[in-house]
C-alpha positions in Angstrom: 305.6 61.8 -21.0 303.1 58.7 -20.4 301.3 59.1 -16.9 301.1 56.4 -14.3 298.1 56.4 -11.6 300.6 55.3 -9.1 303.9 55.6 -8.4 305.6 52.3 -8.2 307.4 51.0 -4.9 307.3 48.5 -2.5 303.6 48.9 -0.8 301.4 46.5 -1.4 298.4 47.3 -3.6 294.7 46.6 -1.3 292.7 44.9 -3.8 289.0 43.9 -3.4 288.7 40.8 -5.5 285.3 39.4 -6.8 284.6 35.8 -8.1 281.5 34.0 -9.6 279.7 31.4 -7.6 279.3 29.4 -10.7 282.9 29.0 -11.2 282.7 26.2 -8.6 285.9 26.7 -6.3 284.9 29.4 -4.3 287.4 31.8 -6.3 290.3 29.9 -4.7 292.0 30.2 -8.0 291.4 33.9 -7.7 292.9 34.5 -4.4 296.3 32.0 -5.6 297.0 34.6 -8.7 296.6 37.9 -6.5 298.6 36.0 -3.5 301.6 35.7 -6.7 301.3 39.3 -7.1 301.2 40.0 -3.8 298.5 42.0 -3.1 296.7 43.0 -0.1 293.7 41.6 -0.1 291.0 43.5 1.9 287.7 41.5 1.0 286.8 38.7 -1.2 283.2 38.4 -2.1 281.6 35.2 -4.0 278.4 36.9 -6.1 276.1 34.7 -7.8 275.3 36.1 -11.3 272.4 34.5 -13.0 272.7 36.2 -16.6 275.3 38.9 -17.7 274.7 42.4 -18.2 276.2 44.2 -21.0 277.3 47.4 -19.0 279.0 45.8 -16.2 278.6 42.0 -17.1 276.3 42.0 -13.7 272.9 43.6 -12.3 274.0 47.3 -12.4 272.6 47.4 -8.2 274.5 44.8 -7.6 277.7 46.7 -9.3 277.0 49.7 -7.5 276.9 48.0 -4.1 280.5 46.3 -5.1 282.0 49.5 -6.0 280.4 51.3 -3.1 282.0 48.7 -0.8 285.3 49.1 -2.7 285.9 52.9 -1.5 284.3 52.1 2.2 287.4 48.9 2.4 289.8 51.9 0.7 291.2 49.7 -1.9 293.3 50.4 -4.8 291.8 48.4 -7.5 289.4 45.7 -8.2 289.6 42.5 -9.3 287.4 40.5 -11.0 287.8 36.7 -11.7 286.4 37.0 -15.3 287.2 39.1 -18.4 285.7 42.3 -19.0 285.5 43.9 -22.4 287.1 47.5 -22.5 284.0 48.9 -22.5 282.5 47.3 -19.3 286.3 47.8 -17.9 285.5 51.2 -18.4 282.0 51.9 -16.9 283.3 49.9 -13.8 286.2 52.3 -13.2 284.1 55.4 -14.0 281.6 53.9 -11.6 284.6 53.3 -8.6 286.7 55.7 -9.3 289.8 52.8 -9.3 291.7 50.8 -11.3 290.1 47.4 -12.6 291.6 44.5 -13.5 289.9 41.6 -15.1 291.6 37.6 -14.8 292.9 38.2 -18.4 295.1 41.0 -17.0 296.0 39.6 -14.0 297.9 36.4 -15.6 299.9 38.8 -17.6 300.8 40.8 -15.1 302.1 37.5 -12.9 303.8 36.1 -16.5 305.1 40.4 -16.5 307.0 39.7 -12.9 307.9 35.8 -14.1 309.8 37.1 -17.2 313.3 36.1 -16.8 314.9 35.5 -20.0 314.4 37.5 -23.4 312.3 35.3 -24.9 310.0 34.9 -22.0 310.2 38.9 -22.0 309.3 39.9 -25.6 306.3 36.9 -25.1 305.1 39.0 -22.4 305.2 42.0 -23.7 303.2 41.1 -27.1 300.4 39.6 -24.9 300.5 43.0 -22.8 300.5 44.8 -26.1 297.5 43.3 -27.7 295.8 43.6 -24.4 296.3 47.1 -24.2 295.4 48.3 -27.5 291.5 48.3 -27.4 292.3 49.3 -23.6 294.0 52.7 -24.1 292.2 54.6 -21.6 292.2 52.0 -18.8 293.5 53.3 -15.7 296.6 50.8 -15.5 298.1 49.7 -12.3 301.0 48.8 -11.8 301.9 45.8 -10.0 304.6 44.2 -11.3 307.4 46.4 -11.5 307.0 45.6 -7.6 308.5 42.8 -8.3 311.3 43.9 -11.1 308.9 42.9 -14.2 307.6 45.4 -16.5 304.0 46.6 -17.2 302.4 49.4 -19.4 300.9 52.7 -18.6 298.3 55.0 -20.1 298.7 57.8 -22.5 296.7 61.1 -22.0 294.4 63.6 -24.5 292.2 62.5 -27.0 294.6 63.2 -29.6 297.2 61.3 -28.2 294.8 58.0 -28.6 295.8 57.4 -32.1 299.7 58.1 -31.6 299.1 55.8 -28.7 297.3 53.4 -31.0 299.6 53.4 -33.9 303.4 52.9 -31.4 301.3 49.8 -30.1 300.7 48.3 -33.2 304.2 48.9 -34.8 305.4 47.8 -31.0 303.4 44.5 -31.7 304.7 44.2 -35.6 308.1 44.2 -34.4 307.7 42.0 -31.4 306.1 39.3 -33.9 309.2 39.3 -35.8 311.8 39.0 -33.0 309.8 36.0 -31.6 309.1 34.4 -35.3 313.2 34.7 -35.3 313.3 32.9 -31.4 311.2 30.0 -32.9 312.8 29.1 -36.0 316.2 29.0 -33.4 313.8 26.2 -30.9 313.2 24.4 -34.4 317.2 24.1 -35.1 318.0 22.9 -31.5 314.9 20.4 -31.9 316.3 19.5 -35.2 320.2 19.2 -33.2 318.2 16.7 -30.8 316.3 14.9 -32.9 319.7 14.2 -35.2 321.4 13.0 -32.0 318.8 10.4 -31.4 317.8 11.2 -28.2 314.1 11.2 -27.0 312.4 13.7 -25.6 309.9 13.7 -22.7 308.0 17.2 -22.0 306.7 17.3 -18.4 303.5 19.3 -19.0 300.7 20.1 -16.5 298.9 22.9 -14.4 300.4 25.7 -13.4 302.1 24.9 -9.3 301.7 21.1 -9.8 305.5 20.7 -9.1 306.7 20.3 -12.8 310.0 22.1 -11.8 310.3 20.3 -8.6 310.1 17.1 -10.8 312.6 17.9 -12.9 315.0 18.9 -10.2 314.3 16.1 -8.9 315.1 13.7 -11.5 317.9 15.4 -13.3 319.6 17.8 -10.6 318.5 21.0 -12.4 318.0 24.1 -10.5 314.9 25.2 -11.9 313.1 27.8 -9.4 310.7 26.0 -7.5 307.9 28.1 -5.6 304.8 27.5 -4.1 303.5 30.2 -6.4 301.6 30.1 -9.8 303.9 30.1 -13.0 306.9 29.9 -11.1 308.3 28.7 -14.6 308.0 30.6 -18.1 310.4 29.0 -19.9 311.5 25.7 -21.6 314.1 24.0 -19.6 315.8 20.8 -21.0 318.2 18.5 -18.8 319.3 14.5 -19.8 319.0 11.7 -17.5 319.7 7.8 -18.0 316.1 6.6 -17.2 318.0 3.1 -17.5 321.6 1.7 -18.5 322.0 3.1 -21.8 319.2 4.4 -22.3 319.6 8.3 -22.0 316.3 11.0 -22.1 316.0 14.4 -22.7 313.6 16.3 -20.1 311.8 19.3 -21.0 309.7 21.5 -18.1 307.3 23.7 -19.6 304.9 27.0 -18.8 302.0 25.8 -16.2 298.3 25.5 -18.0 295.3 27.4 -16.1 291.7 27.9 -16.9 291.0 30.1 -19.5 294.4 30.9 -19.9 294.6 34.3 -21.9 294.4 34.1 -25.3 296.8 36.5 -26.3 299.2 34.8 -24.1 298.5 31.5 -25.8 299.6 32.7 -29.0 302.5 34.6 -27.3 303.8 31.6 -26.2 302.7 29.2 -28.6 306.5 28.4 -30.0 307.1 27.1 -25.7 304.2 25.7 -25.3 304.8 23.5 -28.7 307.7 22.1 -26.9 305.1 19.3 -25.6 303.8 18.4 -29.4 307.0 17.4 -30.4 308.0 14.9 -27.5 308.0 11.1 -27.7 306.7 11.2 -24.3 304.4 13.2 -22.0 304.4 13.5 -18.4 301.3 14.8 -17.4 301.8 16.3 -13.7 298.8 16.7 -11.0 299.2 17.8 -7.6 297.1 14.7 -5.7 296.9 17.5 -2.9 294.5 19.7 -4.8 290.7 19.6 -4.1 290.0 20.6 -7.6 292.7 18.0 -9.4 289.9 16.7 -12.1 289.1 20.3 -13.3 293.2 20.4 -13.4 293.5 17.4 -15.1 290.5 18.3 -17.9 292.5 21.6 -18.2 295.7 20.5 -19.2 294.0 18.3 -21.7 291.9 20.5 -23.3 295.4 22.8 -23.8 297.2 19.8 -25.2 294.7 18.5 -27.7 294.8 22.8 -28.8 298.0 22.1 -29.3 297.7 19.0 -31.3 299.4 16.9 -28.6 297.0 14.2 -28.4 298.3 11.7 -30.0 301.6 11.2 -28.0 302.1 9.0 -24.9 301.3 9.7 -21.9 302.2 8.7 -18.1 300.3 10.6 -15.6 302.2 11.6 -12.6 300.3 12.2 -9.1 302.9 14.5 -7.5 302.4 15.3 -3.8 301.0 12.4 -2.3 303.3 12.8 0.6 300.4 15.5 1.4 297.8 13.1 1.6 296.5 11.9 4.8 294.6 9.0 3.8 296.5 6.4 1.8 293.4 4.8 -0.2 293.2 8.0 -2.2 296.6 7.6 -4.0 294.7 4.2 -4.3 291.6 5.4 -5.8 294.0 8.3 -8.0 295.5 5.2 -9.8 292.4 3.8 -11.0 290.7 7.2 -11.7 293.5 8.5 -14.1 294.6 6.2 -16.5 298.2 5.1 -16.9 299.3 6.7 -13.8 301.7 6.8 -11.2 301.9 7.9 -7.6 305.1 10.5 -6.6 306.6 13.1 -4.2 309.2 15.0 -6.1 310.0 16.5 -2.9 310.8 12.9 -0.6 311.6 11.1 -3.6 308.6 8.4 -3.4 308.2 6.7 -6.8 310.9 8.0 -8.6 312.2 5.0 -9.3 309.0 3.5 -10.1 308.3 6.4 -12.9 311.7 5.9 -14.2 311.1 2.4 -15.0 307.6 3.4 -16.6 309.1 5.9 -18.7 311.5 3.4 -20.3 309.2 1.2 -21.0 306.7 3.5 -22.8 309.8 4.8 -24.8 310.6 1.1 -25.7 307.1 0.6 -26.5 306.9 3.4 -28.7 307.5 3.4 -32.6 310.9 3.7 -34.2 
């Protein structure tokens, strides 16, 4: 029978995370995705790294002084805002006796709790797959069957590597093929739409921008809406009359994120698509967020991946019911093109945005 480092329960996990000063937001982004897992954070240190290291992918004093610090703060695990290749993964848990998790492991383990429907399950569990194969004697910890999702464990004996090796790759084969089936079943329903002559707006943006909260907003969905990163995994599509006659089909989407992990990119690449195939965008930014420019480059950098650059777009700055100083929503407008100001949650502009999206759809090429 596999082994698991830890039994799973209710205790929260004390993790010592560890960003890069270069980065530039002081690992805030960091401290959101352990926050969504819940963890207990017992120390949170910024290190400036001035060229990687291939052991540990920093100064090997300066790793020893982490790790050190790591058993004096009695945490469970580490956690590193950067990915670490299974090798340095390894010397770093040889080197602190705990389980370490890198940012690429981390998001999957939040999109592991997020899974709610099969889809958004067998996604999840092909990005956790191809993670774990050149990983097999990582010391896994689990964190998000805390929460009801699902993770992997580790298998034990040298001989038991290959086995191991060869159930993950069949695993991975057959997971391929259940979602290849699920996206030919999104292209029939986009196929139903686009025969019924409806358009279709995708409401893209980062990950906690208020996306859902938009589209409850507008439609009456009941989407879950936290204050949590990738509250939403899957594709959710509800109709509104934007104006009298005019009826639109509104599609939320999976949150974007820096460096989003590549294996769940590809896992999720038939959801994600949803957005290349609208008549409209709605790009959402929280007009709360310190960091809403590196946001906004973000979700564009994902969308022109994704071959959505050439649809229009309306850029939607959600939140400004947060903002103390009214001039910013001011200065917002004429910083990000084509944009208007919101609060899904008050209702501010709604109407406003309506009217914006029926133009651009009038606009737009039969």
């Amino acid at each position: 029978m596999p082994q698991k480092l830890f039994e799973t329960g209710e205790k929260q996990k004390k993790a010592f995370l560890v960003s890069l000063a270069k980065e530039g937001d002081g690992g805030k982004e960091l401290l959101g995705l352990a926050e969504t897992l819940e963890l207990d954070i017992v120390s949170h240190e910024v290190i400036n790294v001035r060229e990687k290291q291939p052991k540990f992918g920093i100064g090997s004093g300066k790793a020893e002084e982490l790790a050190e610090k790591a058993k004096q703060l009695e945490a469970d695990c580490l956690v590193f805002d950067w990915e670490t290749s299974p090798t340095q993964q390894r010397n770093w848990e040889n080197l602190a006796g705990l389980p370490v998790l890198d940012r690429q492991e981390l998001i999957i383990q939040i999109f592991a709790s997020r899974a709610a429907t099969r889809e958004a399950e067998l996604q999840v569990q092909l990005a956790q797959l191809h993670y774990r194969l050149p990983r097999l004697t990582h010391k896994y910890i689990d964190l998000s069957q805390q929460r009801g999702g699902r993770y992997g464990s580790k298998g034990t004996g040298e001989t038991k590597l290959e086995t191991d090796r060869r159930t993950i790759e069949k695993q991975i084969n057959k997971l391929e093929k259940q979602i290849e089936e699920i996206a030919k079943q999104r292209q029939v329903q986009r196929r139903q739409r686009e025969r019924q002559g409806l358009p279709v707006c995708a409401i893209v943006g980062y990950t906690n921008a208020g996306k859902s909260s938009l589209l409850n907003a507008l439609t009456g969905a009941s989407v879950l809406v936290e204050d949590k990163l990738f509250a939403t995994l899957d594709a959710t599509t509800r109709r509104l009359e934007v104006e009298p006659g005019r009826n639109v089909l509104f599609t939320d989407t999976v949150g974007f994120i820096r460096r989003l992990p590549h294996s769940l990119v590809k896992a999720f690449r038939s959801t994600l698509e949803e957005a290349s195939h609208a008549c409209l965008l709605l790009h959402v930014l929280d007009a709360s967020d310190p960091n809403i420019e590196d946001c906004y480059r973000t979700t564009v950098q994902v969308l022109s991946e994704l071959g959505a650059m050439e649809i229009p777009v309306i850029t939607v700055l959600n939140k400004i019911d947060r903002l103390a100083d009214a001039q910013q929503v001011r200065i917002f407008l004429l910083q990000f093109p084509d944009s208007v100001a919101i609060s899904a949650k008050s209702g501010i502009g709604l109407d406003e945005m309506k009217q914006r999206i029926a133009e651009k759809l009038r606009a737009a090429p039969k």
